[in-house]
N, C-alpha and C positions, 0 to 999 in steps of 0.2 A: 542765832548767837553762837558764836565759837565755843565750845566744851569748856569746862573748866580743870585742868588739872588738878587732881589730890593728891599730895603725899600723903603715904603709912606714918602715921607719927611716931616719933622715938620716944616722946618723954612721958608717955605714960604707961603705964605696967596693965598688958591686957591681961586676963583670966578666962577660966574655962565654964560655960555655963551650958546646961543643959536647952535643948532644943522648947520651943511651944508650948509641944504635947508633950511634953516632962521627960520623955525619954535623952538619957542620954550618950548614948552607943550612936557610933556615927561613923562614916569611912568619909577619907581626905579624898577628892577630888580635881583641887588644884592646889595649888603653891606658891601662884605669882597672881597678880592683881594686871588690868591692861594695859598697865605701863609698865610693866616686866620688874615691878617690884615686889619685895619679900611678902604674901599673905597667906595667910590658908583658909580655904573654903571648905568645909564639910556639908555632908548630906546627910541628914539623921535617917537610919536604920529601919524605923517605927514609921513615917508618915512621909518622909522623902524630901522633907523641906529641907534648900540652902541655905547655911549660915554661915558667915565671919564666925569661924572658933580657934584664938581665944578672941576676946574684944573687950570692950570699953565697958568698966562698970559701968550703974545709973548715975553716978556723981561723978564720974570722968566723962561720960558722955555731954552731959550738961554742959562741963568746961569747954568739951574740943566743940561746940556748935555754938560757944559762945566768942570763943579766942581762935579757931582755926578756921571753922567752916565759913561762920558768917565773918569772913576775912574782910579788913580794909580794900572797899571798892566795890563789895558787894551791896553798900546803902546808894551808890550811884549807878546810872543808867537804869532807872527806874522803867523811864517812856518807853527804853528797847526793851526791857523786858516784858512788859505788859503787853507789847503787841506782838511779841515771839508767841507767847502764850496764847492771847486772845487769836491765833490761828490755829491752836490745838481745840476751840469748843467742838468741833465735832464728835471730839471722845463724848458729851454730852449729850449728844441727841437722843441716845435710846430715855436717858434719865429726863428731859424734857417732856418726850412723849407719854410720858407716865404720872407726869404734876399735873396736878387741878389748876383752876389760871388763878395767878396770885398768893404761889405756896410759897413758905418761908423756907428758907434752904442756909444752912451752914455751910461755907466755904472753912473745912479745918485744914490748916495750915494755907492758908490762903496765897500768902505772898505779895505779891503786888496788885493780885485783883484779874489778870486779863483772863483765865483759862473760863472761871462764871461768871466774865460781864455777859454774855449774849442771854445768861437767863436772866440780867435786868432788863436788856432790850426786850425779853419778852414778857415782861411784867410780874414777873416773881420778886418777894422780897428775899435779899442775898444778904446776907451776915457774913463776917470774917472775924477768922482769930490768928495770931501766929504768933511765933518765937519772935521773929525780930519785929523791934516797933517800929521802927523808918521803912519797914516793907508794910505792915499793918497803915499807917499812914495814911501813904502812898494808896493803897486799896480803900480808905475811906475815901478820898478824895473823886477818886474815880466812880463812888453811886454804892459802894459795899456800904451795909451798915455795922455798927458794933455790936459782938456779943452779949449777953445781958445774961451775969450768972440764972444759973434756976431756969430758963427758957428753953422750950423744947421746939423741935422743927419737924417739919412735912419731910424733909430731905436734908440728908450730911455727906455732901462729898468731899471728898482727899484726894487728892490728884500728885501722884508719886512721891509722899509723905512717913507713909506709915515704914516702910522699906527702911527707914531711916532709925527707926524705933528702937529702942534697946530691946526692950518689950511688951510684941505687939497685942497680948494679951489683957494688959493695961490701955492699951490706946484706946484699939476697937472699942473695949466695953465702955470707956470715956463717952465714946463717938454712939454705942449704942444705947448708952444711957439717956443722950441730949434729942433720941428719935422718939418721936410719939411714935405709938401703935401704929401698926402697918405702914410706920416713916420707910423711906426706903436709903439705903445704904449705897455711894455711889462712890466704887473705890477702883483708881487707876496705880498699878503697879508694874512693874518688870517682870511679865509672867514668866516662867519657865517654857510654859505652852509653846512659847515664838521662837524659843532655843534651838524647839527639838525640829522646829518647823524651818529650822535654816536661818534666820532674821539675823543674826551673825556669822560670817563667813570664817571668823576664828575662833568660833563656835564658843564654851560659858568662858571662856577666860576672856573674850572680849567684853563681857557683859560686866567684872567685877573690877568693882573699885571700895576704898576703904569707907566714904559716908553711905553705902549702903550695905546693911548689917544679911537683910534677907533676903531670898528670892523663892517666892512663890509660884506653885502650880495652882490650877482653879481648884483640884480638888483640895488643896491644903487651905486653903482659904474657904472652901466649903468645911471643911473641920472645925476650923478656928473659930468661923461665926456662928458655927451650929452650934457651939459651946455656949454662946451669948443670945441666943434665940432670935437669928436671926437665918432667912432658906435665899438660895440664889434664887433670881428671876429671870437673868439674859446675863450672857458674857461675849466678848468677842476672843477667847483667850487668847488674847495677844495681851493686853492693857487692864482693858476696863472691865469690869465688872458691877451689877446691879444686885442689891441683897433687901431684903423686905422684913421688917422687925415682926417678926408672930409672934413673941412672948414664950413658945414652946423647945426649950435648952435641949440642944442632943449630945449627949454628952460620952458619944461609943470613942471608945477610942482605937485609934489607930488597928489592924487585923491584918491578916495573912493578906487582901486584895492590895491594901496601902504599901506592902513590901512587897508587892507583884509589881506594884506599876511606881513605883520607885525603881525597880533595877531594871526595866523594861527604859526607863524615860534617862538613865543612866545612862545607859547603853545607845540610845538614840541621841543623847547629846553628846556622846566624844564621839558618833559617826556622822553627825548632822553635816559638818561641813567639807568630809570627803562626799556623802554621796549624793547633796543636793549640788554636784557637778555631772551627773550624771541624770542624760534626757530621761524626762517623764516623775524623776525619781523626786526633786524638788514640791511639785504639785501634790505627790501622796503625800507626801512627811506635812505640807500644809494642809491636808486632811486630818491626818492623823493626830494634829496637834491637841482634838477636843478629846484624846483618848490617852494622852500622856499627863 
């Protein structure tokens, strides 16, 4: 499916809000969004996460993804979208490889269904929830079941959702709330990782646009969930990422390594896409990626 253009919206009055991990010192990194419009992106100081600062309260958020994002035309072409998606499952395979046969799995923000139908092809029960109800529908239709307040699951995955969040500190613990013990956590994002690894040629400024607020690295997403008791299992740090609820909260925060490989991973993303034109140099930087 062809991208969809965002504009920066005028009519609502952004603010300035402190990063995750509470810190709020931050240095500006870009200025323009990928279609060469007015944004700012900063990088918090403390833990090295990217954020839209200023942005969308939570009550204007609400409104722009009720009146802007999910714009007239996005409750049609359903059928194309489910099958754009339903060729992205193999982000899912590690998280397949790890269910019991028959595990109940949350699809949060689900959509139209296609990215976890191949876990009903393979006999998991799949639940769906989401913002818009003509996309939720749509995914019942196709084999998802309804959520069912107060029900807990084997498995919750998000698949390029949470990026979207005001704050993701709210979502997650939503999402790790709804995990039984040792559920496992199954969350697809726009890592930083693949930044530094070259995966855009006009390196973070191709990556930013205004419906997504965050951009994570795995370690900052190892932060965030350690806060909610939850430990990585597998990552591909490109994407996806697997986290397993152990009930034991780590709750250090951010230290002198988290601002080492912040301005290490800094530095490798405003040089990522001069020097992955240069032989051999490409192949490290995608080494390198599980160290930024």
């Amino acid at each position: 499916m062809a991208e969809t253009h965002y504009d920066v919206p005028t009519h609502y009055d952004l603010v300035a809000s402190p990063c995750w991990c509470g810190c709020t010192a931050s240095r500006v990194i870009a200025e323009r969004d990928r279609y060469g419009q007015p944004l700012t992106t900063v990088m918090c100081r403390a833990c090295g996460t990217l954020r839209l600062d200023p942005y969308l309260t939570p009550e204007d958020a609400g409104r722009y993804y009720a009146d802007d994002y999910l714009r007239p035309g996005y409750n049609q072409g359903f059928a194309e979208r489910f099958a754009d998606r339903a060729n992205e499952q193999q982000h899912l395979r590690p998280l397949a490889d790890r269910l019991a046969p028959g595990s109940a799995v949350l699809d949060f923000g689900c959509g139209c269904g296609g990215v976890t139908h191949g876990l009903i092809e393979m006999g998991h029960r799949v639940y769906g929830t989401d913002l818009s109800e003509a996309a939720l529908d749509y995914a019942l239709g196709t084999g998802l079941l309804p959520h069912a307040p107060g029900q807990r699951y084997d498995a919750v995955v998000t698949y390029h959702s949470v990026e979207h969040h005001v704050d993701p500190n709210q979502t997650l613990g939503e999402m790790a709330a709804l995990l039984k013990d040792g559920g496992l956590l199954c969350i697809a994002v726009p890592l930083i990782n693949r930044i530094v690894a070259g995966a855009r040629p006009s390196g973070i400024v191709g990556e930013l646009y205004f419906p997504h607020r965050w951009y994570f690295s795995v370690d900052n997403l190892d932060g965030l969930l350690g806060r909610l008791g939850l430990e990585r299992v597998w990552s591909d740090f490109e994407t996806t990422s697997i986290y397993r609820k152990t009930g034991r909260a780590t709750a250090t925060p951010p230290g002198a390594g988290a601002r080492w490989r912040a301005a290490v991973r800094l530095r490798l993303i405003n040089a990522s896409p001069t020097l992955c034109r240069l032989p051999g140099v490409a192949r490290l930087l995608w080494r390198m990626r599980k160290l930024a």
